[in-house]
C-alpha positions in Angstrom: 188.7 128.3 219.7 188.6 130.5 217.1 184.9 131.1 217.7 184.6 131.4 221.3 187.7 134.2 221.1 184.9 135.7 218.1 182.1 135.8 220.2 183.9 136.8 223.4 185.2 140.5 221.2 181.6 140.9 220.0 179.9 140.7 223.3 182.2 143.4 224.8 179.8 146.5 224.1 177.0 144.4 225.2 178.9 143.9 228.5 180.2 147.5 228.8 176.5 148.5 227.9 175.4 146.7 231.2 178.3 147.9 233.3 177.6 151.3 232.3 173.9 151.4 233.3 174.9 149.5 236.6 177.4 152.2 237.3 173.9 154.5 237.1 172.1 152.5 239.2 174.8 152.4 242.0 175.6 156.2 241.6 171.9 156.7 241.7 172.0 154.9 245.0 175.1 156.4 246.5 173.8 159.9 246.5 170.4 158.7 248.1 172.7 157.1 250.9 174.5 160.8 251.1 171.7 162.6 251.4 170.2 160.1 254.0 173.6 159.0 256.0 176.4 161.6 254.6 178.5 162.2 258.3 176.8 159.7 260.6 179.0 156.8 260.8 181.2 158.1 263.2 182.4 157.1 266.4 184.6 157.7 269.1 187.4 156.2 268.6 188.9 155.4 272.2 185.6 154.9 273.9 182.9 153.4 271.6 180.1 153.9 274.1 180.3 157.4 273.6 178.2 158.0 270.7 178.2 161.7 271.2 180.8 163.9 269.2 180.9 166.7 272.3 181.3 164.4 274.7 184.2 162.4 273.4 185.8 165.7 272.5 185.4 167.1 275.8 186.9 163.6 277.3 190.0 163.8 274.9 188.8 161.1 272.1 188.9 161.3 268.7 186.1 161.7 266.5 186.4 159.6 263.6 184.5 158.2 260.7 184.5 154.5 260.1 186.0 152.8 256.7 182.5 151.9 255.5 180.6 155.0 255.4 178.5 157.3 253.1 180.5 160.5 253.6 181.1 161.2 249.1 179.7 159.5 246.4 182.4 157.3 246.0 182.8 156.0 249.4 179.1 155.7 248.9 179.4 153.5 246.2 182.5 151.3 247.8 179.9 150.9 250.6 177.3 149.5 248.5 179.4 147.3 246.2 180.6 145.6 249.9 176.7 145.5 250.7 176.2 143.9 247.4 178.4 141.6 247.5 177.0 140.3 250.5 180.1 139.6 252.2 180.6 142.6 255.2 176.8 143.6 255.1 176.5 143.2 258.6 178.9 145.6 259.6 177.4 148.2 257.4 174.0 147.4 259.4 175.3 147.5 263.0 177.3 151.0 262.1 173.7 152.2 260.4 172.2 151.0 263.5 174.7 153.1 265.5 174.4 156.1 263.3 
């Protein structure tokens, strides 16, 4: 036991070492989805057929941005950690899809 618990503390900066460059990678990635899809996964919120911001104003909607989205860096990168963990990607395509 004693050795596992050894080996376990020594691999910690190898681990963080790894963390820390895939932290770069996905911040790398979130600003490229900022620059390409900052403030276009929005919809109206009472009407989603209305996939134009004037029109649902004019009807009375709100205008609202969706929980996934690429608004900042760091909803950027909460977006792609759900993308990479496979498990809602498909909602992040269908609202790219609507964007």
């Amino acid at each position: 036991m004693k050795i596992v618990v050894q080996s376990l503390l020594e691999s910690i900066v190898a681990i963080f070492n790894v963390l820390v460059v895939l932290g770069f990678i996905f911040l790398m990635f979130a600003i490229l989805g900022v620059s390409l899809f900052g403030e276009e996964f929005y919809y109206c919120e009472d009407d989603e057929r209305i996939l134009d911001k004037v029109i649902c104003k004019e009807k009375g909607h709100d205008w609202v941005s969706r929980d996934l989205n690429f608004n900042n860096s760091l909803e950027a990168m909460l977006t792609l950690f759900v993308i990479s963990t496979m498990e809602g990607w498909p909602t992040v395509m269908h609202y790219a899809q609507d964007a």
